[in-house]
Phi, psi and omega in degrees: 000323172295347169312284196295279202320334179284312225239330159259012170250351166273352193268271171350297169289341178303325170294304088051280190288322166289291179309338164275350153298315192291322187292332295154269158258045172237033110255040158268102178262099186271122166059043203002062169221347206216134165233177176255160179214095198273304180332323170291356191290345205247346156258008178251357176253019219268151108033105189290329162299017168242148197284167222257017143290315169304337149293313159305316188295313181294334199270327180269323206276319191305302159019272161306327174287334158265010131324289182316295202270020161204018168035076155251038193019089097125345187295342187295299184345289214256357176258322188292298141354256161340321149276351168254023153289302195288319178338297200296327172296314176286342161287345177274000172281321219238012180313149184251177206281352145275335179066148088075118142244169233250357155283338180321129164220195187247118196210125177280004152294294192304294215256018171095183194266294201287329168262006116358290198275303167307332161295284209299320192269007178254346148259352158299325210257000173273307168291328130304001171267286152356270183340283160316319144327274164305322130354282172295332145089005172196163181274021176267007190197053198273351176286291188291338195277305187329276182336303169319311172314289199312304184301328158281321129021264185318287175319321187275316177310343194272337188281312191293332152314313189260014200229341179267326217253296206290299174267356180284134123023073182262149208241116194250006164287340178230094177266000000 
């Protein structure tokens, strides 16, 4: 039974995250340079333990699912992907000198600041990067997409930073 309990509390969060994307912050704008990208929140927080198919299917369907509700031929997609492809590598970059316990999840109480902060800004800015890239579709305009990159980069971490802090957990068993 914990198998279905698992599986409907990641089906909620898809929900969460997506629906309060659409509803919500995607209409948050900076400087008309900078979006929140709130979705990701619900793949850079999956469980560290989930096997990386199961990451790709989840990662094309929330993708696809705001393809659908902002008729973006397919870039969430194909950017979303691309982070749950990049996901494992980059947690096997960042292992700690212990490895993985099999409770582990990715929560900046548990796993600290700096690796926290380095996880986080190396698939956002791999995925905005994606993202923008492809949007623009030529190098004719790489100053401004650049801008784009960064100020969002820098907004969803910071929104996704306050989203860790406010609802995650602190876990006081292991110092």
């Amino acid at each position: 039974m914990s198998g279905l309990r698992f599986i409907l509390v990641q089906a909620l969060r898809f929900i969460i995250y997506g629906g309060l994307h659409v509803l919500l912050i995607s209409r948050l704008v900076l400087f008309d340079l900078g979006w929140c990208f709130f979705y990701l929140g619900f793949l850079l927080f999956l469980p560290i333990a989930t096997p990386i198919v199961v990451q790709l299917l989840v990662s094309f369907a929330i993708g696809l699912a705001m393809d659908i509700f902002y008729d973006t031929g397919g870039l969430h997609a194909a950017a979303a992907v691309l982070l749950g492809f990049a996901r494992p590598w980059v947690l096997r970059l960042l292992t700690p000198r212990d490895g993985y316990d099999s409770a582990d999840a990715v929560n900046v109480h548990q796993m600290g600041w700096q690796w926290f902060s380095v996880y986080l800004t190396l698939l956002v800015t791999l995925h905005h990067a994606a993202f923008f890239l492809l949007e623009l579709g030529s190098f004719r305009h790489i100053g401004i997409t650049m801008g784009k990159i960064l100020v969002s980069a820098l907004f969803t971490s910071l929104v996704l930073l306050i989203v860790q802090l406010l609802f995650f957990p602190v876990r006081r068993g292991r110092q």
